[in-house]
C-alpha positions in Angstrom: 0.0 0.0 0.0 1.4 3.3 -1.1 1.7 6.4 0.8 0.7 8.2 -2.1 -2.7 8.9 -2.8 -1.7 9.6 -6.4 0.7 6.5 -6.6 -2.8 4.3 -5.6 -5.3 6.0 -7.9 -3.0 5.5 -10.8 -2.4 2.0 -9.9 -6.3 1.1 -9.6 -7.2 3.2 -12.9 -4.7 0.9 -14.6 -6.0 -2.4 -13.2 -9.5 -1.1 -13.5 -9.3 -0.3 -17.4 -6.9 -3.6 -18.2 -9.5 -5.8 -16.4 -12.5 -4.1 -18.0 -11.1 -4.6 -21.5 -9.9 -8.3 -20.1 -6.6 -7.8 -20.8 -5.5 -8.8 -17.2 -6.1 -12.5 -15.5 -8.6 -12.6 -12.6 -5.9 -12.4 -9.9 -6.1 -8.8 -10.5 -9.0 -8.0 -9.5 -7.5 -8.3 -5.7 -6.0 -4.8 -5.7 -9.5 -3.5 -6.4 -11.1 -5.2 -3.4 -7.7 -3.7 -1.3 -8.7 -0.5 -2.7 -12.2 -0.8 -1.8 -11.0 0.2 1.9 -8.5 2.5 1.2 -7.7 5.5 3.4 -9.2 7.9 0.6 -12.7 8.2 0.2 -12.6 9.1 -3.6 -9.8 5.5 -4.4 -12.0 3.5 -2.2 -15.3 4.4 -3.7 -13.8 4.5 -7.5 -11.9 0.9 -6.3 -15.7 -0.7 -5.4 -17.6 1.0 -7.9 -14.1 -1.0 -10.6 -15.0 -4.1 -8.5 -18.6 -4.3 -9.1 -18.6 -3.2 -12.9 -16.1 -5.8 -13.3 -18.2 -8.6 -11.2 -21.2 -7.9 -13.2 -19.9 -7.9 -16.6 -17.9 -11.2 -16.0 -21.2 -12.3 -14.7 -23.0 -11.2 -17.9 -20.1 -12.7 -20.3 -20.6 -16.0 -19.0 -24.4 -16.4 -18.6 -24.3 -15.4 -22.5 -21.6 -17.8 -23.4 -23.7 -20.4 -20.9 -26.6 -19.9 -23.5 -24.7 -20.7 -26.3 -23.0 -23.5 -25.3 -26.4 -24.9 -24.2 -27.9 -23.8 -27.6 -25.5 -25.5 -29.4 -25.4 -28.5 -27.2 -21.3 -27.8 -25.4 -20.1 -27.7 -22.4 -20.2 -24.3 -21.1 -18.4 -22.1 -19.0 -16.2 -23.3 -15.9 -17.0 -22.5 -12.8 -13.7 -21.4 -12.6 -14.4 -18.4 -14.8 -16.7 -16.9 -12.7 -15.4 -13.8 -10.2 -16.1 -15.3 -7.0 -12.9 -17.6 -8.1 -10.7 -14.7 -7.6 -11.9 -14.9 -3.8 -8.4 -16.9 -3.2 -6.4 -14.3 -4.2 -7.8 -11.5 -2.0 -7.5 -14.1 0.9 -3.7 -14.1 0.6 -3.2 -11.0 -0.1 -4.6 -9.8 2.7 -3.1 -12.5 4.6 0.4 -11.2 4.2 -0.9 -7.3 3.8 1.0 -5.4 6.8 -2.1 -3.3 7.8 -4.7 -6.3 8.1 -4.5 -7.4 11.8 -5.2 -11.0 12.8 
């Protein structure tokens, strides 16, 4: 975590606009959630707000490729896919993050 607001804001615009173009793997989507309670009202609310959009449109890719694949009779999607597999990640990254206290 960066002293600098500027340093974080920059970093979660970055990992906001690679994951919403899917240029990034799922992992990143970790430093979103850590910026979610940032110290900085304006990163943490830009950080959720990154999170969700990101959530939902996964969400949305993979009920539509669902359809298809049960249209034309496939195997769709894995489970893996879905956001709620990048749940791992945040775990240990908060797990060795020096300002979460356990």
């Amino acid at each position: 975590q960066d002293a600098s607001f500027d340093a974080r804001a920059a970093m979660l615009g970055a990992v906001r606009k690679r994951l919403l173009r899917n240029d990034l793997k799922m992992r990143w989507a970790t430093p979103l959630a850590l910026g979610a309670v940032d110290v900085e009202r304006e990163n943490a609310d830009a950080a959720r707000l990154a999170l969700d959009s990101w959530a939902s449109r996964r969400r949305a890719a993979l009920a539509v490729a669902a359809r298809r694949a049960a249209a034309a009779g496939t195997p769709g999607p894995s489970p893996s896919a879905a956001p709620e597999a990048a749940v791992p990640f945040a775990v240990h990254m908060l797990a060795h993050h020096p300002d979460y206290d356990y």
